[in-house]
C-alpha positions in Angstrom: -14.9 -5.7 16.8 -17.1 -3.4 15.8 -17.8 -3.5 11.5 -20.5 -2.6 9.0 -21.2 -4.3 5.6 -20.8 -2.3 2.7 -23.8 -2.3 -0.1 -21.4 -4.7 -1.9 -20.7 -6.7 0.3 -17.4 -6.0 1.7 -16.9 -6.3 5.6 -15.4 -2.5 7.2 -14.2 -2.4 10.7 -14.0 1.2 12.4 -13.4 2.4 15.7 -15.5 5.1 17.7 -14.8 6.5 21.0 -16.2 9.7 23.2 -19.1 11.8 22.6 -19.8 14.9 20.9 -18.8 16.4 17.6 -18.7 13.5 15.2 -15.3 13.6 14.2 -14.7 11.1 11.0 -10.9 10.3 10.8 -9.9 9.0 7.4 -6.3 7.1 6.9 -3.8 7.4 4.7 -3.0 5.3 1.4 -2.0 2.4 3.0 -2.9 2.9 7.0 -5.8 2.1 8.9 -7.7 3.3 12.1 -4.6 3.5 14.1 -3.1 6.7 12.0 -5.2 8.9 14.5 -3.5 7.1 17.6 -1.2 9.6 18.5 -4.3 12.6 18.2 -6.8 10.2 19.9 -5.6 11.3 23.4 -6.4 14.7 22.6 -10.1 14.4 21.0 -11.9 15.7 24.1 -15.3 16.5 23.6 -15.5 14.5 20.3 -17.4 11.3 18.7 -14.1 9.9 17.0 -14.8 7.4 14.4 -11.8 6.3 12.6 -12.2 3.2 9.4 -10.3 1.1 8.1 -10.7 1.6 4.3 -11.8 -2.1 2.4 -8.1 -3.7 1.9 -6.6 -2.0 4.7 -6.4 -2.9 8.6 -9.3 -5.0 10.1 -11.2 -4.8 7.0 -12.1 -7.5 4.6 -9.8 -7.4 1.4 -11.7 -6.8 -2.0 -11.4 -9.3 -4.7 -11.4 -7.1 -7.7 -8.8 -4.4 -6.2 -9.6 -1.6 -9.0 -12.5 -0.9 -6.2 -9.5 0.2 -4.1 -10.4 3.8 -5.4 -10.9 7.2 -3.5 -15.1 7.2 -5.3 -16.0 3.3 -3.7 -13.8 4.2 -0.6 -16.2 8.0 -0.2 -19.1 5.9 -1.0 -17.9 3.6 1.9 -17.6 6.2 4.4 -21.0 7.8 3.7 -22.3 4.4 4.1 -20.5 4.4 7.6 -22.0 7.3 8.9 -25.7 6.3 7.6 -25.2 3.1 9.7 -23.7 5.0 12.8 -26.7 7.6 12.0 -24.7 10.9 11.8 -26.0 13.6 9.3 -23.3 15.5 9.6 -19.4 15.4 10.5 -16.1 16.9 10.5 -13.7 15.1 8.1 -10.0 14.6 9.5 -8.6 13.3 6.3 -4.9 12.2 6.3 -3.1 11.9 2.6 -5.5 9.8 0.9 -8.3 10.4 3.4 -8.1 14.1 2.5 -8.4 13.1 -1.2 -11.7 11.3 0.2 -12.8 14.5 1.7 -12.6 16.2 -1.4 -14.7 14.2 -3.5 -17.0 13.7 -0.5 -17.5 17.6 -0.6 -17.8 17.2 -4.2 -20.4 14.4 -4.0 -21.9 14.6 -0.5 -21.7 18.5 0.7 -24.7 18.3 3.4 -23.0 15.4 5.0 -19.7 17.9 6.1 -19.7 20.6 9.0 -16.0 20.6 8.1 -12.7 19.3 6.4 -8.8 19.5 7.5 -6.7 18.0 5.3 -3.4 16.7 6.6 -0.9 17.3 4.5 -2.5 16.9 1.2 -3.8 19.0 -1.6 -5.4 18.9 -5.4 -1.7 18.3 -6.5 0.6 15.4 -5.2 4.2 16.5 -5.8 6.1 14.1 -8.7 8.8 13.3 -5.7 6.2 12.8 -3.2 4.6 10.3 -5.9 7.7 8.2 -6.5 8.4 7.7 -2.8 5.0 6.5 -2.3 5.3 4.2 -5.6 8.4 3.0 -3.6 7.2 1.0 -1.0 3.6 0.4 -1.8 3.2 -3.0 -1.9 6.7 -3.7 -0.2 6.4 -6.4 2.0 9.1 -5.4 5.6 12.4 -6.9 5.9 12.5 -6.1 9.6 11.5 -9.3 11.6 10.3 -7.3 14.9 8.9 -4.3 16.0 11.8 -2.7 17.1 13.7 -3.3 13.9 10.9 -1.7 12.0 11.6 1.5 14.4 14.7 1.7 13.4 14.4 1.5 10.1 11.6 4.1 10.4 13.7 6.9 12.3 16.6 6.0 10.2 14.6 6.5 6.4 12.1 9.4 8.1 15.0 11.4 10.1 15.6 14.2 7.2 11.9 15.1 7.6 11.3 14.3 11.1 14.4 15.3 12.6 13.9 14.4 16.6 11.6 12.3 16.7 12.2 9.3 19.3 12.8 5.9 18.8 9.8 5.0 20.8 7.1 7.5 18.6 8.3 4.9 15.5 8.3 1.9 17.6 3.8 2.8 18.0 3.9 3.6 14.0 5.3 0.3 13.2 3.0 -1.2 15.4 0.3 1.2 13.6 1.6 -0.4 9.9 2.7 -3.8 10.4 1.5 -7.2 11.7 3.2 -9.5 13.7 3.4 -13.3 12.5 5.6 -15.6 14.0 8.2 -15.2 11.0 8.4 -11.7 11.3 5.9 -8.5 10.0 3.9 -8.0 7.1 2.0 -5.6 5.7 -1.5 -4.3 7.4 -3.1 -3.9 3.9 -3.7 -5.9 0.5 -0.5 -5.5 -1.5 -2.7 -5.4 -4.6 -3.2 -1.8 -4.1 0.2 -1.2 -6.0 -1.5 -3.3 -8.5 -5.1 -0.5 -8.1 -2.5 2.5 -8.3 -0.6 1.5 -11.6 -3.9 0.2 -13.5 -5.4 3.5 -12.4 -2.6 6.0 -13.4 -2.3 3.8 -16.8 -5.7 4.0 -17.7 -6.1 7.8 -17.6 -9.1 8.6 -15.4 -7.5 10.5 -12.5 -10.1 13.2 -11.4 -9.9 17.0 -11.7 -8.9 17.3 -7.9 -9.0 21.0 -8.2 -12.2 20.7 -8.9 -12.9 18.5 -5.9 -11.4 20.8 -3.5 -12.9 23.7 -4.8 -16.6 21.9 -3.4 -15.2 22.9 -0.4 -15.4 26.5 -0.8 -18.6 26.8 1.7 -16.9 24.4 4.1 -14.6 25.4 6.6 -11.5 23.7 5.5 -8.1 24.0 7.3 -4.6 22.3 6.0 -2.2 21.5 8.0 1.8 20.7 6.3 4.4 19.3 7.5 7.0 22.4 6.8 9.4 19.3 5.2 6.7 17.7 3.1 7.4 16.6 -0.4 3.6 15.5 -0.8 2.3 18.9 -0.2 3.9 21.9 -2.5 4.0 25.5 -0.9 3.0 26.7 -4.4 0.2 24.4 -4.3 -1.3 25.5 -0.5 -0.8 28.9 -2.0 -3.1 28.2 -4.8 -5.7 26.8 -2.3 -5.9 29.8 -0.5 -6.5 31.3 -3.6 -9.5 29.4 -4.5 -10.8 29.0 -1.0 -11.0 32.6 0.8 -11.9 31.6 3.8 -9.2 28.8 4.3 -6.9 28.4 7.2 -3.8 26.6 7.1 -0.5 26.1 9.3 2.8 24.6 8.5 4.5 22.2 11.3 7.9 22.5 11.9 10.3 19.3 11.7 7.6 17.3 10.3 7.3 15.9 6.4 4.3 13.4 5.1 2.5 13.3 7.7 2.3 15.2 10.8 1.3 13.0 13.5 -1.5 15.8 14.6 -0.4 15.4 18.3 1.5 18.6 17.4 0.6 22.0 19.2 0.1 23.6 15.2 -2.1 20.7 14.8 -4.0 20.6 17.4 -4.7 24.7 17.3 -5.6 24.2 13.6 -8.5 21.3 14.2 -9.7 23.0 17.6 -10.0 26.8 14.6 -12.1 24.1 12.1 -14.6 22.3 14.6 -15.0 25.8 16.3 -16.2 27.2 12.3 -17.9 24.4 11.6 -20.1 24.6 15.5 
């Protein structure tokens, strides 16, 4: 399994497949490499790297999990593509991993030939917040993978109305672990522990000022047309402050598309052709 060592010491698996335009795929809160597994068929003519961030997948858990933080988590993925030697990438950031892009383009500009953000903006919407605060950290009552599908099309059907049974059956396989006494979680529970410490100690980032690094970037945004993560008065206000922004909203879909979707796909193939 392919992994790097982080400058302090942490252990970070990733995954990289195909040649061509390094494509850097970053998760969302509480995935891992295998959120990009329903867009990997269709990353022709790219070098796909996807990480697990520390605490999530494959990766080694961190000890002290306030460093499960979108600044050590950039820093990780810079140090990712200094040990794969790539100057420069395109940044498919998912929910958190598009908070990651923005502070990378706020920290690390030279290092990005382009961002899309999936489904995820300077502003997290209150209800979007609460769902998340929800069931991070929630270990799964199913036992099996097909219980977990279930639950998954039954809790996600209002924002994903459609999708089948077998699309949720890969997710669960994507979020959970099988033991012999049923699933559990594919990331350190502790990071409900990093979130609260975090919002209680009062140093959340200006993320408008993050995102508006990006202005010399090409930056697309694709939302789910249902998403309660991503406000249309908020992707409004990004075009404002980005002119050259291009963005797309996908039909039937909430937080997060599963970028397998024709929108999707248009929308990254419009980015990596800007950023050529």
């Amino acid at each position: 399994m392919p992994d790097f060592t982080t400058s302090d010491g942490r252990r970070v698996y990733y995954e990289e497949t195909g040649t061509g335009t390094p494509l850097l795929c970053l998760a969302g809160l509480t995935r891992n490499s295998g959120d990009f597994s329903f867009f990997a068929p269709h990353a022709v003519g790219l070098r796909m790297i996807a990480m697990d961030y520390r605490g999530r997948g494959r990766s080694e858990y961190d000890p002290d999990f306030m460093n499960y933080n979108i600044f050590r988590e950039s820093h990780d993925a810079i140090e990712l593509l200094d040990v794969l030697g790539i100057e420069k990438a395109v940044i498919l950031g998912t929910s958190r991993g598009g908070l990651i892009a923005m502070a990378l383009a706020a920290s690390h500009p030279e290092r990005l030939a382009g961002v899309i953000l999936n489904d995820v903006g300077p502003v997290i919407e209150p209800s979007g917040i609460a769902k998340i605060m929800a069931y991070v950290g929630a270990q799964p009552s199913a036992k099996t993978y097909d219980e977990a599908a279930a639950v998954l099309k039954h809790v996600m059907e209002p924002q994903f109305p459609g999708v089948p049974l077998e699309t949720w059956r890969e997710q669960a396989e994507n979020q959970y672990e099988k033991l012999a006494d049923g699933l559990k979680l594919r990331y350190d529970a502790a990071l409900r522990n990093a979130l609260i410490e975090q919002a209680a100690s009062g140093a959340t980032p200006d993320l408008w000022m993050f995102f508006e690094a990006l202005r010399d970037i090409p930056t697309g945004v694709i939302r789910g047309a249902n998403s309660d993560v991503l406000g249309v008065a908020t992707l409004g206000e990004m075009h404002s402050r980005h002119p050259g922004l291009i963005s797309v909203d996908v039909p039937d879909r909430g937080h997060v598309p599963f970028l397998n979707e024709p929108q999707s796909l248009d929308l990254i193939q419009k980015v990596l052709k800007n950023a050529a």
